[in-house]
C-alpha positions as CSV (number, residue, x, y, z in Angstrom):
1,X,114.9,97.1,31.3
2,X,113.1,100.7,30.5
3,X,112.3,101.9,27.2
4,X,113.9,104.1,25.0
5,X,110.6,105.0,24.0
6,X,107.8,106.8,26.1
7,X,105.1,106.8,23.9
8,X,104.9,103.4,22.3
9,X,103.8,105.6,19.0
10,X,106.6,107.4,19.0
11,X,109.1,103.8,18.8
12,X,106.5,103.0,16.2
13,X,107.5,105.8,13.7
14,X,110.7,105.0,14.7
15,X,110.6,102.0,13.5
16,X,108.6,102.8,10.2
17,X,111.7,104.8,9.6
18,X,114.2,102.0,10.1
19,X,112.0,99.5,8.1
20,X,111.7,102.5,5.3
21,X,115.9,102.2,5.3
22,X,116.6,98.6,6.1
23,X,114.0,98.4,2.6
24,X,116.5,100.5,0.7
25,X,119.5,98.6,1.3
26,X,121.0,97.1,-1.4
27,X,124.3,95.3,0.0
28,X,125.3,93.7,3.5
29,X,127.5,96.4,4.0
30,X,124.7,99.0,4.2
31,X,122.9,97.1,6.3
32,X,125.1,96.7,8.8
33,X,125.7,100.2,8.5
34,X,122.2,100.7,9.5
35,X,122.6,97.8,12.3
36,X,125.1,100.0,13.7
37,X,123.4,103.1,13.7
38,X,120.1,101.9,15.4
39,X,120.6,98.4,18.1
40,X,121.5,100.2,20.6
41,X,118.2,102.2,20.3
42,X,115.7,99.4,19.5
43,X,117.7,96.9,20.0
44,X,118.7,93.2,17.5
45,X,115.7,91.2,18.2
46,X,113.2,94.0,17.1
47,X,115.9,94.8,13.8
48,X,115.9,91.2,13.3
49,X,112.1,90.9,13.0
50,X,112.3,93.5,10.7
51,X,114.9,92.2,8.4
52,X,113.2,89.1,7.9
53,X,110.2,91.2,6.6
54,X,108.1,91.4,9.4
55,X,105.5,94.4,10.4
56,X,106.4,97.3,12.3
57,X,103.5,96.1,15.0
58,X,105.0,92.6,14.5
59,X,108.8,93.7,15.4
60,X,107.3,95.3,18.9
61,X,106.0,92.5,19.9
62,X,103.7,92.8,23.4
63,X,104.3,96.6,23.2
64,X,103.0,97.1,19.7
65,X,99.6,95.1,20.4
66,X,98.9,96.5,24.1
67,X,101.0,99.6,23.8
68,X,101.2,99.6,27.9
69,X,104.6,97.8,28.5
């Protein structure tokens, strides 16, 4: 399956951003507002990393330690 993402700094700051907003939710309703918003981009297993408080380097997996996949 090909990235969304070029640059594997670019789906970083992505993802910064959707960790910044997944931080700010406050009910389940606004996160699966956010769910909705951003799997098809990033996809459930990288917003699941994240939700369970993971790092942003954590939730890309091979891509965020090599940077080449």
């Amino acid at each position: 399956m090909p990235y969304v993402f070029a640059d594997p700094e670019e789906e970083k700051a992505y993802l910064k951003q959707v960790k910044a907003e997944l931080d700010a939710c406050q009910t389940k309703e606004e996160v699966a507002e956010l769910w909705k918003r951003h799997y098809l981009k990033v996809g459930h297993k990288k917003l699941g990393r994240l939700l369970v408080g993971r790092t942003v380097d954590s939730a890309m997996g091979k891509r965020g330690k090599r940077g080449e996949e």
